[in-house]
N, C-alpha and C positions, 0 to 999 in steps of 0.2 A: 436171579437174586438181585444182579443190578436193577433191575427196570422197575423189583418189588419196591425195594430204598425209594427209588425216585418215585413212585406214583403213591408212597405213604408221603412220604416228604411233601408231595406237592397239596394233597388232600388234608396234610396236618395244615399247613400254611395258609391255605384259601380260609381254613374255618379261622384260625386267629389273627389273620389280616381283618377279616370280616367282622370279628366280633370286636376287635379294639378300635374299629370305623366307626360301629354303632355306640361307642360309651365316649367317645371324644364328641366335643360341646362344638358341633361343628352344625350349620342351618340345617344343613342338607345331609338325609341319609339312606343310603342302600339297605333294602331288607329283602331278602330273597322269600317268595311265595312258598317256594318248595319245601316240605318238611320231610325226615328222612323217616323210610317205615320204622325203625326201631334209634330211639335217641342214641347217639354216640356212648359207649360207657352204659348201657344199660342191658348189653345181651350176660346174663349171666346163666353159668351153667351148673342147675341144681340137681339135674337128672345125669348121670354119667354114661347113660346109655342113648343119651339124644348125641354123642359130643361129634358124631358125625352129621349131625342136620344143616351145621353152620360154617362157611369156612372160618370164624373169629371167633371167641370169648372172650368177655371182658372180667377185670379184677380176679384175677385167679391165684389162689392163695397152694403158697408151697406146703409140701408136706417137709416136717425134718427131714425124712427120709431122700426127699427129693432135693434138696438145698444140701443136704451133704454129700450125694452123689454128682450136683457140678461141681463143686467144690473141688473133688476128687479130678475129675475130667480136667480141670483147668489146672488144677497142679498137673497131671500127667502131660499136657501138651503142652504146658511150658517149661520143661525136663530139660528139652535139646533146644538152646541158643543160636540165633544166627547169630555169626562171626561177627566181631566187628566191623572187620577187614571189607565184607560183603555185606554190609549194610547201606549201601550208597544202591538205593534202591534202584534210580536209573539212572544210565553213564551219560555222562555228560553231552555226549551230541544227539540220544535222544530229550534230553532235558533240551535242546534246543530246538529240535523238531516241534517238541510239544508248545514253541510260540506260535507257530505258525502255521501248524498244519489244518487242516479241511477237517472238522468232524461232522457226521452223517448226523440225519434227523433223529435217529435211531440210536444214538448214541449219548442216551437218557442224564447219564452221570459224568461229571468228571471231577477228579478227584486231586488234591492239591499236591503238589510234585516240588513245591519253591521255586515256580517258574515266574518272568513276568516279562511284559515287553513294555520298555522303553518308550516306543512308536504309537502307544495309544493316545489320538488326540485329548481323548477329555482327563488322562494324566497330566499333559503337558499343560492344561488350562487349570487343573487342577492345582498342579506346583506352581504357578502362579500366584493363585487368591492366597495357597494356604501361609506362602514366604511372606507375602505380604501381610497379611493377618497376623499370623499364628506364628511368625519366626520371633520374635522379641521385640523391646523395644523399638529397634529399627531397622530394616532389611532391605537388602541388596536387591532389586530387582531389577535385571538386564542394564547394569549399572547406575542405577541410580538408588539414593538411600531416603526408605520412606518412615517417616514418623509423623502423626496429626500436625506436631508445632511446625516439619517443615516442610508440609504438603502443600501451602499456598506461595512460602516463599519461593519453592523450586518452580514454581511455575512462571515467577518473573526472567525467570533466563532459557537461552535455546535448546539447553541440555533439562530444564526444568520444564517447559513444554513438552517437549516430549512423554517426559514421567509425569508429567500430570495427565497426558491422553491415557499413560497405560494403568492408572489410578484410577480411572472414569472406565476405565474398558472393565476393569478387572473386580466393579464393583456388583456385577450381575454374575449371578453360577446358574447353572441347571439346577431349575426347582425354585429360584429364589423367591419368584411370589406364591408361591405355594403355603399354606397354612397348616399343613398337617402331609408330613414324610415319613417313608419308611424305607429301610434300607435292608436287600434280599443278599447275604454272605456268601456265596459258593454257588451263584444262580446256574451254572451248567449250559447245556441249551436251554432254558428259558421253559422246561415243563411247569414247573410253580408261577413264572412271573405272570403269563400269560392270563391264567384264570384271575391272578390278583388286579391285573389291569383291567378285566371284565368286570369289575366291580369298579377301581376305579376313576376309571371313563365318564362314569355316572354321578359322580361323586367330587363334584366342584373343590377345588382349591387343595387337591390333594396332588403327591407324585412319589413315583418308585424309583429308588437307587435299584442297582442291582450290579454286581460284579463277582468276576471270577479269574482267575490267575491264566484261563487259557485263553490266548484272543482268537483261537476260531471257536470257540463256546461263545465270545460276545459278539462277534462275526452274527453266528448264526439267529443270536438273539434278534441282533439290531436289522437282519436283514427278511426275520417273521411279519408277514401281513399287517398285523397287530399289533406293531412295535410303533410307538408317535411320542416322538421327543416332547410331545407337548405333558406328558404323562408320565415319562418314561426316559432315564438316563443309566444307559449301560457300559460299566466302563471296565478296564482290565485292572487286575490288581493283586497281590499276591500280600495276604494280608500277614505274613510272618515276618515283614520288613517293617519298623517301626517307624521307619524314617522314612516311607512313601507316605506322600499326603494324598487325600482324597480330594475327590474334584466339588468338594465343598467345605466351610467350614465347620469347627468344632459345635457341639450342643447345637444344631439346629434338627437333628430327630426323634421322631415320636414314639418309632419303631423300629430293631433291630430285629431281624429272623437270624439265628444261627441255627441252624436245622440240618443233621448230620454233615454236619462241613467240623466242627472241633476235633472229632474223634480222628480224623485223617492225619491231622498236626500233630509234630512229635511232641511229646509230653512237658520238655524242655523248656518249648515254646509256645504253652498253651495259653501263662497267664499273662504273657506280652500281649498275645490277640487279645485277649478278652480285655485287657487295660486298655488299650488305645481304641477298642469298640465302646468302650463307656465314654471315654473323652466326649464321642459324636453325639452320644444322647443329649437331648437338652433336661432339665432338671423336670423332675415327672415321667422323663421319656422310660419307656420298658424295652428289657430283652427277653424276646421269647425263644427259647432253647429247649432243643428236642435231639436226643440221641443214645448210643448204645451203652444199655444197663448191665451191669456186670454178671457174668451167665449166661447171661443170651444166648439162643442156637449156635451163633450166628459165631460167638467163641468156642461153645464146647465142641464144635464138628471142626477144628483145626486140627491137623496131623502133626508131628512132634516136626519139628525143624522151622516153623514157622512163627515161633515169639521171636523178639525183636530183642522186647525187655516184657517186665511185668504188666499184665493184661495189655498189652502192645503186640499186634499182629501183622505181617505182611502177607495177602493175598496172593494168589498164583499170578494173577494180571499184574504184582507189584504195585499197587498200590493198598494203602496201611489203614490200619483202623486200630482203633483204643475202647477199652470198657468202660466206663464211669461208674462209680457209687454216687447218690446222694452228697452224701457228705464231702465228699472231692468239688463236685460241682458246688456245692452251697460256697467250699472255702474259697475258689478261684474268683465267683463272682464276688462275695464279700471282701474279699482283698482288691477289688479293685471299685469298691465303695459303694457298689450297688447294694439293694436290698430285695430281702426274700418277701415275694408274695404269695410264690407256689412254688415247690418243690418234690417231687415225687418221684414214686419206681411207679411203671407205670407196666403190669404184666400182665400178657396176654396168651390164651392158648390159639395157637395158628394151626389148620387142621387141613389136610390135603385129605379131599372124601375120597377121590377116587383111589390113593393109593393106601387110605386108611394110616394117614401116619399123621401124629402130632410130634407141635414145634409148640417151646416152650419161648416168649418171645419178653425180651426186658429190655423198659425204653425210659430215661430218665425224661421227665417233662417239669420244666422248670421255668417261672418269670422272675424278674429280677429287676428293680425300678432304681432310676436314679432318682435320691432324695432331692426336694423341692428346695431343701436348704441345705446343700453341701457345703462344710466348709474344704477352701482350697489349702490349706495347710496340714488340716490333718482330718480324712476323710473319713478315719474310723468313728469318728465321734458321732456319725451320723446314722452308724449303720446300726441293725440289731443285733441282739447276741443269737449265738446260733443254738436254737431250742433244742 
């Protein structure tokens, strides 16, 4: 089940890294030769007696009958509450484990805990640019205080020297000549980034973010064959904290992937992420978001003791997942001033030939664009109503 998530995940991301490569107004572009035998979204099933020929069909419409039978399942497994008490999904000294430990090649997923470490260098380079930047009108860096008007005169004295080298140093990030970035949310060990830097490698004046809350997940990333800083900047980060800055600044991305990394975060905290993930976009820039549709197998095969709260799950391995509607997703993005370009349930039949069993599968797929003319005061003015 883990390894299925990751290798949809990563197969969802290559195709819309790739496709928003080729519509940005950039010289040079990658077009893959390869065409798939059957287009994406085009296997449908009108014959019900083929439905074992394929492991996949696409657009598959509920019956009433069937829409009110999960209905039914998803009230019954969420009957029996975990405790409160027992909600602290992992104790505190493996939540410290999980900085630092070793994860295997094979260990496809990892899944957000609110863990982060401290010790990652392109954090520490990071809360640099962004204090400087992005703290306010003037800020404290390694004692000194910087703003445009007194960035030349500090430089006439021995304490002003200094902060003007770290002004000069701190004027370069990972990426910064780059003309077209994107940024991968919950990169795990690096099954999606990898194919997305296969592409683009090729693809002059581009470069990939990519972080995730465990540093042996960026560990493993940053230490894959395929990994080239020139292309490539992998850092730790635990994106539930709004007060970690990223090791670049505000509005310089083209591209956000959020691709089942939301539904892990607790509900609480989901429209903090999503806010402070628009902040990064630059105006034009898109989020593309992909994850679990409300019903899904993936909810109604949970056993009673295992909701949290409402369509809120903890898994036997302890880590958690969430259901989304539509409409939940449209409201978290548009409250944080994005706009809807797509939005969908995205439902499919999942078919095991050999053991003859179908899986009924529901996946929200949703872009969301930051307007070209935001205003910063009041962002709603921007956005559309919601259809």
């Amino acid at each position: 089940n883990c390894i299925f998530r990751s290798l949809n995940k990563m197969n969802f991301i290559t195709r819309l890294s790739a496709l928003c490569l080729r519509k940005s107004k950039m010289q040079q572009r990658h077009r893959s030769s390869r065409q798939p035998a059957v287009p994406l979204g085009s296997r449908i099933l009108t014959d019900p007696s083929k439905v074992f020929e394929h492991n996949m069909w696409d657009h598959m419409q509920w019956s009433q009958e069937e829409e009110e039978n999960a209905k039914e399942k998803a009230a019954q497994n969420s009957l029996v509450k975990v405790q409160w008490e027992d909600q602290e999904i992992l104790p505190e000294k493996r939540r410290e484990d999980l900085k630092t430990e070793e994860i295997s090649s094979e260990h496809t997923k990892i899944n957000n805990t609110n863990s982060f470490s401290h010790k990652n260098e392109s954090f520490a380079e990071g809360e640099k640019y962004w204090m400087k930047n992005y703290g306010g009108g003037s800020t404290l860096v390694q004692g000194c205080v910087y703003n445009k008007k007194q960035a030349k005169s500090l430089t006439d004295n021995s304490q002003g020297k200094n902060c003007g080298e770290e002004l000069g140093r701190l004027e370069s990030f990972p990426g910064s000549d780059a003309a077209y970035r994107i940024l991968e949310v919950g990169c795990g060990a690096g099954n999606s980034v990898f194919p997305i830097l296969k592409v683009l490698c090729k693809t002059p004046g581009t470069f990939l973010y990519c972080c995730d809350f465990a540093s042996g997940a960026v560990k493993l990333v940053k230490s894959h064959s395929s990994y080239n800083s020139a292309w490539c900047s992998a850092f730790v980060h635990d994106v539930c904290d709004d007060a970690l800055p990223y090791p670049f600044p505000d509005e310089i991305l083209d591209v956000i992937l959020l691709v089942f990394v939301l539904s892990t975060i607790h509900p609480d905290r989901m429209q903090g992420v999503v806010n402070r993930l628009a902040k990064l976009l630059k105006p034009g820039g898109m989020l593309l978001f992909r994850d679990y549709g409300r019903y899904d197998t993936a909810q109604l095969r949970f056993k009673k003791g295992h909701c949290l709260s409402e369509n809120f799950y903890v898994r036997g391995d302890g880590t958690r997942v969430y259901f989304f509607t539509k409409d939940e997703v449209w409201n978290m993005f548009n409250s944080a001033g994005l706009t809807e370009v797509q939005n969908l349930v995205d439902r499919r039949l999942q078919v095991n030939r050999k053991k003859k069993v179908k899986m009924q599968r529901v996946w929200i797929q949703s872009k969301f664009q930051k307007p070209l003319l935001l205003s910063l005061n009041n962002p709603e003015e921007t956005t559309e109503r919601h259809p």
